[in-house]
C-alpha positions as CSV (number, residue, x, y, z in Angstrom):
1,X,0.0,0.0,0.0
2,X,1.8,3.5,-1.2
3,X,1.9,6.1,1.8
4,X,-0.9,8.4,0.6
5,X,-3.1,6.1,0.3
6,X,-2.6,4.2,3.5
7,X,-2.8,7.7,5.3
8,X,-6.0,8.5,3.1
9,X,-7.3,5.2,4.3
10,X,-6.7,5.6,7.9
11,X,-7.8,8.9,8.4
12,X,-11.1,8.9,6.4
13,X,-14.6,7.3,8.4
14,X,-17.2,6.6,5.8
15,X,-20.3,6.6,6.9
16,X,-20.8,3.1,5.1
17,X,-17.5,2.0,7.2
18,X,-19.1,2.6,10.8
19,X,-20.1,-0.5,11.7
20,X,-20.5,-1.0,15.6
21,X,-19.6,-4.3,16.9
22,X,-16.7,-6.2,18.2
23,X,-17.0,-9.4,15.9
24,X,-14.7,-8.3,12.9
25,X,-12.3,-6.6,15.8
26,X,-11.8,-9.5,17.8
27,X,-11.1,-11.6,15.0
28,X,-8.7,-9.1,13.7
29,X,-7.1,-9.6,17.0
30,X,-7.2,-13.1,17.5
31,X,-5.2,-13.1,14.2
32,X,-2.8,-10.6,15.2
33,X,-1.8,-13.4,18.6
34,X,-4.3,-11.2,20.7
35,X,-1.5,-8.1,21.5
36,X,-4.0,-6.1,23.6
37,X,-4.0,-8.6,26.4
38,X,-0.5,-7.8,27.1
39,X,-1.7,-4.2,28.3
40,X,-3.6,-2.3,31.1
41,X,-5.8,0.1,30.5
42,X,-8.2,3.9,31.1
43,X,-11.0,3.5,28.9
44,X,-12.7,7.0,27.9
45,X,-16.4,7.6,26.7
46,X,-18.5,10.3,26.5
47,X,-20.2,12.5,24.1
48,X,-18.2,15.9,24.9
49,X,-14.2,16.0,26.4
50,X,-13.2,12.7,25.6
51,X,-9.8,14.0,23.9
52,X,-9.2,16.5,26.2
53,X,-9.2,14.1,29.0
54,X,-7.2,11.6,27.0
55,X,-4.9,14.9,26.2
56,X,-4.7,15.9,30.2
57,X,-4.2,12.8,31.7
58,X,-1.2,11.8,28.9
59,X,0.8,15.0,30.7
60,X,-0.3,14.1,34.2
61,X,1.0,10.2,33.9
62,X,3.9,11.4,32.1
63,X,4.4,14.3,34.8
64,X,4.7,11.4,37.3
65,X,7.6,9.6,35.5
66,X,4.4,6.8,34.1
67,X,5.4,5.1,30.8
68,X,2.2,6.2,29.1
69,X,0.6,5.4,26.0
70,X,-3.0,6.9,24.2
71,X,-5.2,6.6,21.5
72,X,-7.6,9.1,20.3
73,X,-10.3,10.1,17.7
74,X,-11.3,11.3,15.1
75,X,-8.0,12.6,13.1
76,X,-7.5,16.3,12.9
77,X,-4.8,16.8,11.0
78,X,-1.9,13.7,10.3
79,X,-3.4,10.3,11.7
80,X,0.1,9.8,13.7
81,X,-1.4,11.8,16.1
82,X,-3.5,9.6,17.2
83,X,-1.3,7.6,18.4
84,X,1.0,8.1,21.1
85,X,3.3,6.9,23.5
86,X,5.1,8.9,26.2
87,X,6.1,12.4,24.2
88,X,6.0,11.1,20.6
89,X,3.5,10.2,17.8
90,X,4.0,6.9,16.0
91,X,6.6,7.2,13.1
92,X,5.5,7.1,9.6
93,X,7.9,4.3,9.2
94,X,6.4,2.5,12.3
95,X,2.4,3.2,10.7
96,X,4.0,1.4,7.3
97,X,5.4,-1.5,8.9
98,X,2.3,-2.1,11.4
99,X,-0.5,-1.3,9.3
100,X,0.9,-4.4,6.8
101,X,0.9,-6.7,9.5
102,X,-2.6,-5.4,10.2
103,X,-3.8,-5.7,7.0
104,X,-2.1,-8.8,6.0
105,X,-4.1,-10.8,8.7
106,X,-7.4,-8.8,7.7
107,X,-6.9,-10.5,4.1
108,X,-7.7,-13.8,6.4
109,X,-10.7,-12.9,7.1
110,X,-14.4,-13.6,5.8
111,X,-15.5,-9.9,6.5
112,X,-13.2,-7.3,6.4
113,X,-12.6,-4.9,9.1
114,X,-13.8,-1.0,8.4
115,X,-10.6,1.4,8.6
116,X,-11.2,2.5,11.9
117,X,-11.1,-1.0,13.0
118,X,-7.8,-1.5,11.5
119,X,-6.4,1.6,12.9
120,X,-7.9,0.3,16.5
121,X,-6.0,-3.0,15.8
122,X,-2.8,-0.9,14.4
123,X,-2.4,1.0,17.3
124,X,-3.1,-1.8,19.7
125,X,-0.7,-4.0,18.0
126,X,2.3,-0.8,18.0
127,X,1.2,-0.5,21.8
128,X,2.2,-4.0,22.9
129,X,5.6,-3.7,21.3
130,X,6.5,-0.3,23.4
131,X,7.3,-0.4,27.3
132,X,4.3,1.3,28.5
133,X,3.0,1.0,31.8
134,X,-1.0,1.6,30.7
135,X,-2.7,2.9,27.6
136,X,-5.5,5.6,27.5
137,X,-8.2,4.6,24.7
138,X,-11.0,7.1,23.5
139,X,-14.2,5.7,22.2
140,X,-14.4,6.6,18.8
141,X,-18.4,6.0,18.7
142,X,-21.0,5.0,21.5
143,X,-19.0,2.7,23.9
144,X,-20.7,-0.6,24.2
145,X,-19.9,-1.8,20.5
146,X,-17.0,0.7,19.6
147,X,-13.9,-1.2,18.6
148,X,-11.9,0.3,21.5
149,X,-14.2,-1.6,23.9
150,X,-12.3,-5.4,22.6
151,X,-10.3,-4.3,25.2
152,X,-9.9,-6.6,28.7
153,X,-11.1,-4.9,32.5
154,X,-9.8,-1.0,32.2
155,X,-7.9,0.0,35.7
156,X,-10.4,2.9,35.5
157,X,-13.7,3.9,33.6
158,X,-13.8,7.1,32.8
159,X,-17.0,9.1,31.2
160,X,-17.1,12.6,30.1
161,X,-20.5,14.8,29.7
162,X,-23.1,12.9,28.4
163,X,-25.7,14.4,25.7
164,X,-27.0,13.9,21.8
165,X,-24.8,12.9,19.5
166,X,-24.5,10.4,16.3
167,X,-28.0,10.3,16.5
168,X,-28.5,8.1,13.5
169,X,-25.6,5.5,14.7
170,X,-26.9,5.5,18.2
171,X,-29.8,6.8,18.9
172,X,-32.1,10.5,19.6
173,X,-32.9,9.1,22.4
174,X,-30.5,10.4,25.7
175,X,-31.1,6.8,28.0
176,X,-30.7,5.0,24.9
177,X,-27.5,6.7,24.2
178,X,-26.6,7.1,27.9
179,X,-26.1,2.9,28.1
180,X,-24.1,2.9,24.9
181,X,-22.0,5.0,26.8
182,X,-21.7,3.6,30.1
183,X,-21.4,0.2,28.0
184,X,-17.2,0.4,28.6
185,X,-17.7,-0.4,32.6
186,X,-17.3,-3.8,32.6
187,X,-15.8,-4.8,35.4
188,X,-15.3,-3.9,39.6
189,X,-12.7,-1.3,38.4
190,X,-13.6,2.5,39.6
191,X,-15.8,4.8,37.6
192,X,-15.2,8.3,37.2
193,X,-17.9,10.4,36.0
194,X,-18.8,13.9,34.7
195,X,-21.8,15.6,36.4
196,X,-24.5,14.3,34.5
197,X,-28.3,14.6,33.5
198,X,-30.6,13.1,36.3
199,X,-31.4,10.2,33.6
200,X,-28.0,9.8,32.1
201,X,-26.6,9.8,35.9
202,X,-29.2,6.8,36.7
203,X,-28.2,5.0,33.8
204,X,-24.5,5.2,34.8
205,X,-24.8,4.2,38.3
206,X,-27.2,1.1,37.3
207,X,-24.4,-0.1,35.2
208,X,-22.1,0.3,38.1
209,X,-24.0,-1.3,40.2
210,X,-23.9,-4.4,38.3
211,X,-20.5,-4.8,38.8
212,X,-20.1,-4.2,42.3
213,X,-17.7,-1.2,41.3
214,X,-17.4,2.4,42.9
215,X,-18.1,5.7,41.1
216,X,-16.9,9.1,41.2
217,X,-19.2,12.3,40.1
218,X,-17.6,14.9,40.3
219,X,-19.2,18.6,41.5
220,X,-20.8,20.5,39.4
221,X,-21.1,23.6,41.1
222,X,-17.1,24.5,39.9
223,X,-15.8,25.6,36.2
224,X,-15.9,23.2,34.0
225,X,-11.9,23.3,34.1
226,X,-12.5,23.0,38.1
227,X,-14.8,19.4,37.0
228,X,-11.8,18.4,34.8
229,X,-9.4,18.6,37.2
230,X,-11.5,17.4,39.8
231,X,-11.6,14.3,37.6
232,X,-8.7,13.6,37.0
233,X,-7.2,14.0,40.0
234,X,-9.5,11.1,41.0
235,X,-8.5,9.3,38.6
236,X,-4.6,9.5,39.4
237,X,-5.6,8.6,43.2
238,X,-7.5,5.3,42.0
239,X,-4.1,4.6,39.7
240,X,-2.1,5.1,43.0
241,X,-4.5,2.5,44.9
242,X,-3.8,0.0,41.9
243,X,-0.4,0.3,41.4
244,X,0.1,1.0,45.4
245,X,2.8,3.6,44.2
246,X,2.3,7.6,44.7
247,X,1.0,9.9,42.2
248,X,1.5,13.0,44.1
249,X,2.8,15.7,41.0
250,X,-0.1,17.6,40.0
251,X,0.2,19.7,36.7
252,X,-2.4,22.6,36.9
253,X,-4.6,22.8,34.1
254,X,-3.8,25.9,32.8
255,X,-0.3,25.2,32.6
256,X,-0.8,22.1,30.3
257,X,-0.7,22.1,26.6
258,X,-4.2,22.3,24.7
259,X,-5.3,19.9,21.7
260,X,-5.9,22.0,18.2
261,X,-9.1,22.1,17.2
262,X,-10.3,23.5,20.3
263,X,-10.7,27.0,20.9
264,X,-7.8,27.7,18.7
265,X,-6.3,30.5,17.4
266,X,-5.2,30.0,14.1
267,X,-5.0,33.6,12.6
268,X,-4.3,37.1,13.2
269,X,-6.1,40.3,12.5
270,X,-8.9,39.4,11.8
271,X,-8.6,36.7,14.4
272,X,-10.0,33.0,13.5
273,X,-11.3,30.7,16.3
274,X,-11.1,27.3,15.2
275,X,-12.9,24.9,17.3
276,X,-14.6,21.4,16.6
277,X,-18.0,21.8,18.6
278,X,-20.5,19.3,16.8
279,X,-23.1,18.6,18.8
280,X,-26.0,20.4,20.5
281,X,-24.1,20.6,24.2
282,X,-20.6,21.8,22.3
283,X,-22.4,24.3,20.0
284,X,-24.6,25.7,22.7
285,X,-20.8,26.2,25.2
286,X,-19.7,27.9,21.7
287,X,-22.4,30.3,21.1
288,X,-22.7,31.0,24.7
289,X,-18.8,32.0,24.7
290,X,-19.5,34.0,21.4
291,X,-21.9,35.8,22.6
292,X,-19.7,37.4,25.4
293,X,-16.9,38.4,22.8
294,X,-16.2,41.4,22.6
295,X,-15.2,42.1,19.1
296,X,-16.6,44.7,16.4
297,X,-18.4,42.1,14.7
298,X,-18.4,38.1,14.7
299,X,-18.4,35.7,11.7
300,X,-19.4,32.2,11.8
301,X,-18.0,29.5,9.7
302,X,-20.0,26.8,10.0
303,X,-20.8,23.4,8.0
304,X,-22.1,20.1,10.1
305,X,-22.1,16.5,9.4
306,X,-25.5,15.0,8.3
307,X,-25.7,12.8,11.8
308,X,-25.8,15.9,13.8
309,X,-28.6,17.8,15.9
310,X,-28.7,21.7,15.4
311,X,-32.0,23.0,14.4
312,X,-33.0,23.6,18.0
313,X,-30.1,26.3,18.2
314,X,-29.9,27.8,14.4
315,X,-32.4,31.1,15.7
316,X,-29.1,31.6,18.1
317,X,-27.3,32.4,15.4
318,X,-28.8,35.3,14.2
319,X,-28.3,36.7,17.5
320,X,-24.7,35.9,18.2
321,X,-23.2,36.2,14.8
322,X,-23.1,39.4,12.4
323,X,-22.2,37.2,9.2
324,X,-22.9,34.2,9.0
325,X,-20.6,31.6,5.8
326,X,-22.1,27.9,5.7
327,X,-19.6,25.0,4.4
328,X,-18.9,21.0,4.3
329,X,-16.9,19.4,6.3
330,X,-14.3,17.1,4.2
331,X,-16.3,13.6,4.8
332,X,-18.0,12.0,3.2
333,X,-20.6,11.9,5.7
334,X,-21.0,15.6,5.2
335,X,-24.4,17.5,5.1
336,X,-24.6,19.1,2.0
337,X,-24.1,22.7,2.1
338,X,-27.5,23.0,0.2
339,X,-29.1,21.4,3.0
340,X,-27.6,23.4,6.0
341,X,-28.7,26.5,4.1
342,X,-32.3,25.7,3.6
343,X,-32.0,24.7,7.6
344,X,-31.1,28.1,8.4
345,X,-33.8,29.5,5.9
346,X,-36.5,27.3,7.3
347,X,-35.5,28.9,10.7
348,X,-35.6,32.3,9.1
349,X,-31.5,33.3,9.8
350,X,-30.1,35.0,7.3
351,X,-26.8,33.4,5.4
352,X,-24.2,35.9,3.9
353,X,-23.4,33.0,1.8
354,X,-22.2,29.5,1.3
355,X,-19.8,27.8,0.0
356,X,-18.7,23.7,-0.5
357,X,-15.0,23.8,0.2
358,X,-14.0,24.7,3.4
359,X,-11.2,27.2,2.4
360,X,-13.3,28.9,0.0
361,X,-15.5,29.6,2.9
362,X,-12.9,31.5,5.4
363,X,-11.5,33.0,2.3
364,X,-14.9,34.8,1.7
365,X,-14.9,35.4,5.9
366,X,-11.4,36.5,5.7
367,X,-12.6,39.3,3.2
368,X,-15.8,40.5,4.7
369,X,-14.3,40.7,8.0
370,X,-11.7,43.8,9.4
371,X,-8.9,43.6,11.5
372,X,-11.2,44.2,14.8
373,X,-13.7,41.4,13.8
374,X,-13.7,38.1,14.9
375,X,-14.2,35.1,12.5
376,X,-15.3,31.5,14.4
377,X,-14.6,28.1,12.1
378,X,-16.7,25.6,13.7
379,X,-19.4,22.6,13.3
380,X,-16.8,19.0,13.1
381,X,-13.3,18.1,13.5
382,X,-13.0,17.8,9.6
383,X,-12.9,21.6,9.0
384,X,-10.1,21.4,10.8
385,X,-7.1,20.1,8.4
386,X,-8.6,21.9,5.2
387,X,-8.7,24.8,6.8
388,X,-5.3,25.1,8.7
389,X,-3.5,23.3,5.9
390,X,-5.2,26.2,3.5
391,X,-3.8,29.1,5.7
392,X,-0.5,27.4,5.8
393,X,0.1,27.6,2.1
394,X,-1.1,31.2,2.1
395,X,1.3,32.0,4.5
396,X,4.1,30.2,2.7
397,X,3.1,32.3,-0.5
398,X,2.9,35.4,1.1
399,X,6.4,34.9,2.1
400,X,8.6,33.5,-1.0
């Protein structure tokens, strides 16, 4: 498999490809001599935070001298980063030589896995060659029949905020989605837990419950950088109880390094926010921070993919936003920018314009707005690459 095209491969979800179960997965496996039983584990679900946790507790482990490795998703930019261990992304040369033993026993089977299955097994496999001491795994979809869930009794259960999302993988319905969720606590391992919904909180504590395990919720009368650190500060003391070694150097929040894609600044006069909000908790945290800003005038970029609730919040928009640019995302589970526009129009919010390609879309932002405005690229993770790798080469051109 040429380079491009692996990457290609790896980093692109089709909609056709998500396929929840662990069948194909723990075949896969099986095949590949089973290399994720060699490992412990943190297993991390949720709906909104997942990477940031993942991203936070990397540095704290790390911070306390803990041979760490993680796995996130979706990819943002280069699909190396989704895989880490300790301080560095897998190699190029070390995705090669993996993903052909990967795909070599995926040939053996009668079904083959989706990419993200063989990405699950790739990493899983690259894991249990390194010296690491536990591996953090986000949930790429749901919990209960995500690929990441093929893996044995996680040290600790961790679950972010709760809310709709994926609706037409999982479900519209919050209990329904709620128990996909909480499907990852499977054994007497601790639970730590975002402050919750009443129902999605019942639903969580049921499922502990059946295993006999304890669970954390943390405060929710704090920040919601106060609940993070809350969290994992938990989550470091049950690690300490398990290995019965200390785990006593605490990195503050603010001082850690943040994940792109979130909040990000990724240009100057005019500034451009680029964050990767996509469902109806995210965008409503978004909009509400929006509608505090304080510059001259505020631009949306926004384009959505088609599994996504946010017709409840479009009449928002009009109010927060003085221009407001519609787009795709780059996936092929996209909604079509023809569709988010007669959304907005249904909803009587006016669009400045709208435009298929991502870059076309901030270009067109980038010239409406001044130096004083402030321009916000959100709606999915897949805005994200085009967009940055779009203002890189402009920058590049403005300087030869």
């Amino acid at each position: 498999m040429f380079y491009d095209e692996l990457m290609t491969r790896l980093s692109t979800r089709n909609q056709h490809q998500i396929k929840l179960g662990l069948e194909t997965i723990e075949q896969l496996l099986l095949k590949l001599g089973n290399p994720h039983h060699s490992l412990s584990y943190i297993h991390v679900a949720g709906t909104n935070g997942k990477g940031t946790m993942v991203h936070s507790l990397h540095q704290e482990l790390r911070g306390n001298k803990i041979n760490v490795a993680s796995f996130t998703s979706p990819c943002i930019s280069q699909v190396n980063e989704q895989i880490k261990v300790n301080d560095h992304f897998i190699s190029d040369e070390e995705i090669i030589y993996y993903a052909s033993l990967v795909e070599k026993a995926n040939q053996t089977l009668l079904h083959s896995a989706t990419d993200f299955e063989l990405l699950v097994a790739l990493a899983l496999l690259y894991f249990s060659h390194q010296e690491v001491e536990v591996v953090i795994m986000e949930v790429g979809m749901g919990g209960r029949l995500d690929a990441t869930n093929i893996i044995p009794s996680p040290l600790v259960h961790i679950l972010t905020q709760i809310s709709r999302d994926h609706v037409s993988f999982l479900s519209d319905d919050l209990t329904a989605i709620a128990k996909e969720k909480a499907g990852i606590i499977k054994s007497n391992h601790p639970t730590v837990s975002y402050p919750q919904t009443k129902v999605v909180e019942e639903v969580i504590k049921k499922e502990v419950k059946k295993y006999g395990s304890e669970l954390f919720i943390a405060q929710l009368d704090q920040s919601i950088d106060g609940i993070y650190e809350e969290m994992l500060q938990k989550t470091l003391l049950y690690l300490s109880r398990e290995w019965k070694r200390p785990l006593d150097q605490w990195i503050p929040l603010e001082k850690l390094s943040s994940l792109p894609a979130r909040m990000e600044m990724i240009h100057k006069k005019p500034d451009v926010i680029l964050d990767g909000a996509h469902n109806q908790a995210a965008l409503e945290r978004l909009l509400d921070t929006a509608s505090t800003d304080a510059a001259r005038r505020k631009v949306a970029v926004f384009g959505i993919l088609e599994d996504k609730s946010f017709d409840m919040l479009l009449e928002r928009f009009s109010s927060v936003f003085d221009i407001i640019v519609l787009t795709e995302p780059v996936s092929p589970r996209a909604l079509p920018v023809e569709k988010l526009k007669e959304s907005f129009e249904k909803h009587q919010v006016h669009v400045s314009e709208s435009f298929s390609h991502p870059e076309v879309a901030l270009q067109y932002a980038l010239d409406a707005a001044n130096p004083l405005d402030r321009i916000y690229v959100f709606g999915s993770f897949y805005l994200a690459h085009p967009i940055k790798q779009w203002l890189n080469e402009e920058r590049l051109k403005s300087n030869s």
